[in-house]
N, C-alpha and C positions, 0 to 999 in steps of 0.2 A: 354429771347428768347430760343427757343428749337432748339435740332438738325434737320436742314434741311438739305440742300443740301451741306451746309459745309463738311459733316459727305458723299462724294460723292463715287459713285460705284468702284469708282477706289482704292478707301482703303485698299481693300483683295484683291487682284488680283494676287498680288504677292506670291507667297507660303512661310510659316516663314522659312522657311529650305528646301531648294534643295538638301532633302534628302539624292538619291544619291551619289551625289559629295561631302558631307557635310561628309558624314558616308568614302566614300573612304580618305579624307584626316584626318580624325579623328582616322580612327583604332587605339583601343591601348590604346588611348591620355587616359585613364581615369587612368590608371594609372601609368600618365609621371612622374619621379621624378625631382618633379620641386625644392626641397630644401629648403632653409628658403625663398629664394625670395619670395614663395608664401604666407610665413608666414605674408608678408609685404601686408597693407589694400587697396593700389595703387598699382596695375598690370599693369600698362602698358607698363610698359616693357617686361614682354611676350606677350601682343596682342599689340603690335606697330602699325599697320596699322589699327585696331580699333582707338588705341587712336590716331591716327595721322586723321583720319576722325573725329573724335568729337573734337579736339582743332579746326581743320580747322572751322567747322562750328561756333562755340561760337567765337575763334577770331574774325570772317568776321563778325559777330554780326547779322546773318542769323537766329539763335536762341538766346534764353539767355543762355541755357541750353542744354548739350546732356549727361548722364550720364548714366553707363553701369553697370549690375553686372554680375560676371560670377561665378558658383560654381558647385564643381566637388563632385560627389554624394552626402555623406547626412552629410558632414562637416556644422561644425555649423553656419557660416557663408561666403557671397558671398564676392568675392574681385571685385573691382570697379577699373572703367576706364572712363577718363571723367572729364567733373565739368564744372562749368559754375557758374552763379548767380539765384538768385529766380526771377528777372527781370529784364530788359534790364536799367530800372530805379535806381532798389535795389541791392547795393552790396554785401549781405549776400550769400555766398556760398551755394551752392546747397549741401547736404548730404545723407546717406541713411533715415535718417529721414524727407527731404522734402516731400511735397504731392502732388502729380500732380493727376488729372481727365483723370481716367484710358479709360471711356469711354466703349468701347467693350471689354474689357480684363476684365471687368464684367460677360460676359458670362461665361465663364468655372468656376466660383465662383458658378452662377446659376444651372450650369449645373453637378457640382458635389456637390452641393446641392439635386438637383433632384436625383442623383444618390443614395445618403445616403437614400434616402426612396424608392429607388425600393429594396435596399440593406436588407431594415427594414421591405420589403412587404407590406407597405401601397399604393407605385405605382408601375406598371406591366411597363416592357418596352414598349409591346405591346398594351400599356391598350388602348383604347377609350378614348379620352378625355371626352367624356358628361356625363362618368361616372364620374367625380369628376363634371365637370360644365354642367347640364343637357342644357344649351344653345346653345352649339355648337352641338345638337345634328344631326338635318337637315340643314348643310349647303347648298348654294347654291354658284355657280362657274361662274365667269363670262366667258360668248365666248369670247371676246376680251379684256384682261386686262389693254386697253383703253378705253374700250368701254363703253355705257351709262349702269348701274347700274340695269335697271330692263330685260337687256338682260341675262338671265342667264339658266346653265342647275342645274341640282339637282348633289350635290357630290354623286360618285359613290362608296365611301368606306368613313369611319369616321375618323376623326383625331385622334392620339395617341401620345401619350408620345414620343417614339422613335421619329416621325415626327418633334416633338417640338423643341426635342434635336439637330434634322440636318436640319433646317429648307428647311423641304419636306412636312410643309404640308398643301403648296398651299398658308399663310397667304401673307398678304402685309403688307410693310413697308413705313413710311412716307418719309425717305428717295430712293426708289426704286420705289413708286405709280407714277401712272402717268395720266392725265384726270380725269374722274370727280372721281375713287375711290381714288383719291391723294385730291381732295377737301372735299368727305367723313368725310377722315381717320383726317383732319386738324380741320373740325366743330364738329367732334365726339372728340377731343384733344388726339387724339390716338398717341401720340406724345412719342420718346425712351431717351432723356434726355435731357438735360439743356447747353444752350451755355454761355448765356451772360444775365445781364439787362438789357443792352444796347441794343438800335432798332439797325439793319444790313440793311442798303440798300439793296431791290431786296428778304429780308423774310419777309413777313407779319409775326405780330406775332399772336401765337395761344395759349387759353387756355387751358392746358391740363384738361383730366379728373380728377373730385375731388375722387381717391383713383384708390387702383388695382382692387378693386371691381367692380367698372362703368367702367375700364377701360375695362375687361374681357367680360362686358354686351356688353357693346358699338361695341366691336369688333365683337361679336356673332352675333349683327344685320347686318353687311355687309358683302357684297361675297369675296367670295376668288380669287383668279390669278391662280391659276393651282388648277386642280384636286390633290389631297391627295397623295402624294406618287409616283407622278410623275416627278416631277421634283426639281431640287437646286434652289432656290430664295431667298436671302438674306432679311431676314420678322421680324415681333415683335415675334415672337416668345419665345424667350428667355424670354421676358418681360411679356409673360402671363403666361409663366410656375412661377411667382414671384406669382402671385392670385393660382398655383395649387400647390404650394407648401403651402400658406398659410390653404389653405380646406381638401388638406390633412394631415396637421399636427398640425389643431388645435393651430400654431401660426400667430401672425403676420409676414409676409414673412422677412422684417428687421432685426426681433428679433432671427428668423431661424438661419438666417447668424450667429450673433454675438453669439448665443450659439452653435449653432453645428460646426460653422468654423472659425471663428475669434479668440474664448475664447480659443479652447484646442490649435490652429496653433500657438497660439502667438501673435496675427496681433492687435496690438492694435491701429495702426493710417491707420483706413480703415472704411470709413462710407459715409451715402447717405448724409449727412448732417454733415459738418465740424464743430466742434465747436469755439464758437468766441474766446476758449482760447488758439483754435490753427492755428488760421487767418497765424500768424505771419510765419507759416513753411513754407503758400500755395504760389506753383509758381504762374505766370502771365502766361494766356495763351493768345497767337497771331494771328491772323488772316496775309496772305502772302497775299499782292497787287503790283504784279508786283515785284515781290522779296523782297517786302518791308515789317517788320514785325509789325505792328499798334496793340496797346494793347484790347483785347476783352471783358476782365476777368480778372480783375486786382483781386489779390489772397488775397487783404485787402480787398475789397468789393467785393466778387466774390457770385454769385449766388446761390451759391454750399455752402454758409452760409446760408441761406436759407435752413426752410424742404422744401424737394421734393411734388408735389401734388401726382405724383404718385412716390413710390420708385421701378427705372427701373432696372431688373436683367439684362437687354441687353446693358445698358448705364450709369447707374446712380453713380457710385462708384467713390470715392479717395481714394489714397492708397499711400504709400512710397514705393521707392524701397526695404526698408526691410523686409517690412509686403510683401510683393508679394514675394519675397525670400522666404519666410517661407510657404507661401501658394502650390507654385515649390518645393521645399523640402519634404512636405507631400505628393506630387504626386511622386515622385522621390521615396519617401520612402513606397510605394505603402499604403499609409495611416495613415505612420505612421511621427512623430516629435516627436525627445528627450523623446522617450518611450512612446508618448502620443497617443492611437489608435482615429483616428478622422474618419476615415475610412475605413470600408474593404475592405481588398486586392482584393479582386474581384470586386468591386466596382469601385474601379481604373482601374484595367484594361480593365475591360469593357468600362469606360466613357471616354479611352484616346485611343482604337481603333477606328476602322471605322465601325461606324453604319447605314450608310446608307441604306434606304431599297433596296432592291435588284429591286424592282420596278423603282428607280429615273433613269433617263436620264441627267446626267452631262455635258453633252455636251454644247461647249457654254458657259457655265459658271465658276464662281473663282475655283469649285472643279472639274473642267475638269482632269481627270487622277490622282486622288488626292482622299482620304480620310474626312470623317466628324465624328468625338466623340460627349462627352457632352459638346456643346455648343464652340467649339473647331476644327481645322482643325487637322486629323491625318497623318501625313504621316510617311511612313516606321515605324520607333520607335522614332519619333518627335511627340510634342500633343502642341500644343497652338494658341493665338492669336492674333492681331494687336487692336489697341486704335482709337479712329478718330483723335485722339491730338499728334499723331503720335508715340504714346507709343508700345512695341512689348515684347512680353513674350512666351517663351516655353520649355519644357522639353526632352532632346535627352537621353531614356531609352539606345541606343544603347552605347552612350558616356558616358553613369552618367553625364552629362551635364544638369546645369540650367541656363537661359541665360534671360536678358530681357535689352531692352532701353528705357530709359526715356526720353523725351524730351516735350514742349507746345508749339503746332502750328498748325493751320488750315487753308486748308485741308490739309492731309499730303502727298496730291500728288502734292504739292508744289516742295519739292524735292523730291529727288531720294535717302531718306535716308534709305528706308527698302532695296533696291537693293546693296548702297555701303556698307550699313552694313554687308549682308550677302559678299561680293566677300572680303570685309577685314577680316570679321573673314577667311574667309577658305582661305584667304591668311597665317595668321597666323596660324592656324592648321596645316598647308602644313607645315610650318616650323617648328611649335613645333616637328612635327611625324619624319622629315630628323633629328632634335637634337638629337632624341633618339635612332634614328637607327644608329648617327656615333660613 
């Protein structure tokens, strides 16, 4: 089964970091002298009310698992907070080496991806999209983005790279469509990744498109939901910059990854398709009914062993908290890891500000008063993104801070774990910053 409405609008809503108040209780902190404690691989005893939220939830058996890493600029590695088991069934401790189905935190991988070839001049931020895919050349735009399919006006401007990046430009998503372009986008298998084998009550299942190539076609032949550069609309986007990345770089978009970001990052347990001789690390993901957590994705048979039909730069990834460590690290390091350049410094910084075009209208939506990078939410000197399996990742340039949680469960507006995670760290920051100021 693919993501449907499981993966539901309410996922991003939340901003990864309330910036402001984040950054006032942080002042400083990046170079608190925290002593050997920090030398020690379990922190939670300076984030106490992080980890006093993550036992809470794994005790009450709400999750199997909530695990945390936090690292303070480009130290080699993240210290953790947390733990739990790989399944509610399986006693095997959760590590930095388990893999959980990052889901949307696949974007900014895509998205600094895309970045390395505008970096390399094979893509313009500005560019036209129909310049790499002459498909999208004459789109058309529905009047009602409920409305019947052959009501439509002609796009008034063409899609571009930047639009991809912040998704402004107009696409729809299978999770976000609604009437008949949601029935469209399901028969065309325009579909952003993979839930389960198993049927779900209430999702039909759909077959996705056979490659990124039809997938790209498929998408070219229907209309859009907004005019180009008008508005914020949470779309595949990301998922078809995987086909513009392939055309213009003469690889397979997969292969892209693994050489230009995985191989020099370090990130060796991160791919679209897990191997079966590494079944054994894969958590269990959840589905919540009524607070109740029923297994979806059991991580010995999980789907995600399975190739992908299509491999989704907006969804498709697994990853361990170490390898996404490392990934945070080279942003952090404006491109760089353990001397190794995977990146230009300009490259980052462009792909971790706010690109939005000056044209969108935000209002209304997840980036109301708020920022958009590569594939990425930015605010103030914060850059990252949330998982549908309730996974969250981001970089505070302000703080030399890298931060992500891990946890499998669906939808993650189940609970209210992106909300208490953010009020406990900046509980604890409050009080690291009074330590160093007595």
């Amino acid at each position: 089964m693919t993501i449907t409405a499981l993966d539901s609008a309410a996922l991003s809503r939340r901003a990864l970091f309330r910036g402001g108040s984040l950054l006032a209780a942080g002042a400083a902190l990046s170079g608190l002298p925290f002593g050997r404690a920090l030398l020690a691989h379990d922190v939670s005893e300076a984030w106490p009310n992080v980890a006093a939220m993550a036992n809470r939830y794994v005790s009450e058996r709400k999750v199997a698992n909530m695990f945390l890493t936090f690292g303070w600029g480009r130290e080699s590695h993240a210290h953790t907070v947390g733990g739990g088991t790989l399944s509610l069934a399986r006693p095997t401790p959760v590590d930095e080496d388990s893999l959980f189905r990052i889901y949307s935190m696949s974007k900014p991988i895509t998205g600094m991806a895309t970045m390395i070839l505008i970096d390399e001049g094979r893509l313009a931020l500005d560019q036209p999209l129909h310049d790499i895919l002459p498909a999208f050349r004459d789109m058309q735009v529905l009047v009602d983005p409920e409305g019947p399919l052959e009501d439509t006006v002609a796009a008034e401007r063409p899609i571009t790279i930047r639009q991809l990046l912040t998704h402004t430009a107009g696409l729809g998503y299978q999770i976000i469509n609604k009437g008949p372009l949601l029935d469209a986008y399901n028969q065309a298998g325009l579909v952003g990744g993979r839930v389960s084998r198993m049927p779900i009550p209430g999702f039909p299942p759909v077959t996705p498109a056979p490659g990124l190539a039809a997938f790209a076609d498929r998408l070219a032949e229907l209309p859009l939901i907004h005019q180009p550069a008008t508005k914020w609309s949470y779309s595949c986007s990301i998922d078809l910059l995987g086909r513009v990345i392939e055309v213009a770089s003469g690889m397979a978009f997969e292969a892209f990854l693994r050489q230009r970001i995985f191989e020099p990052c370090g990130m060796t347990s991160t791919w679209m398709q897990v191997p079966q001789s590494e079944a054994a690390r894969l958590t269990d993901n959840y589905g919540i009914i009524a607070g109740n957590a029923f297994p979806i994705d059991p991580g010995v048979n999980s789907i995600f062993l399975d190739p992908p039909e299509v491999p989704a730069g907006g969804g498709g990834l697994v990853s361990s908290p170490r390898d996404y460590d490392r990934f945070l690290r080279m942003l952090l390091g404006y491109g760089t890891i353990d001397r190794v350049r995977v990146m230009g410094q300009e490259a980052v910084r462009v792909g971790t500000s706010d690109l939005l075009p000056a044209t969108v209208d935000t209002t209304g939506s997840w980036m109301e008063g708020q920022g958009h990078g590569a594939g990425g939410r930015a605010v103030g000197q914060s850059f990252g993104w949330g998982g549908a399996a309730g996974t969250l990742a981001a970089v505070d340039y302000g703080l030399k801070l890298r931060s992500t949680l891990f946890t499998q469960y669906m939808p993650s507006e189940a609970y209210p774990v992106r909300d208490e995670f953010l009020a406990a760290m900046e509980a604890d920051m409050v009080a690291m910053r009074a330590k160093k100021a007595a």
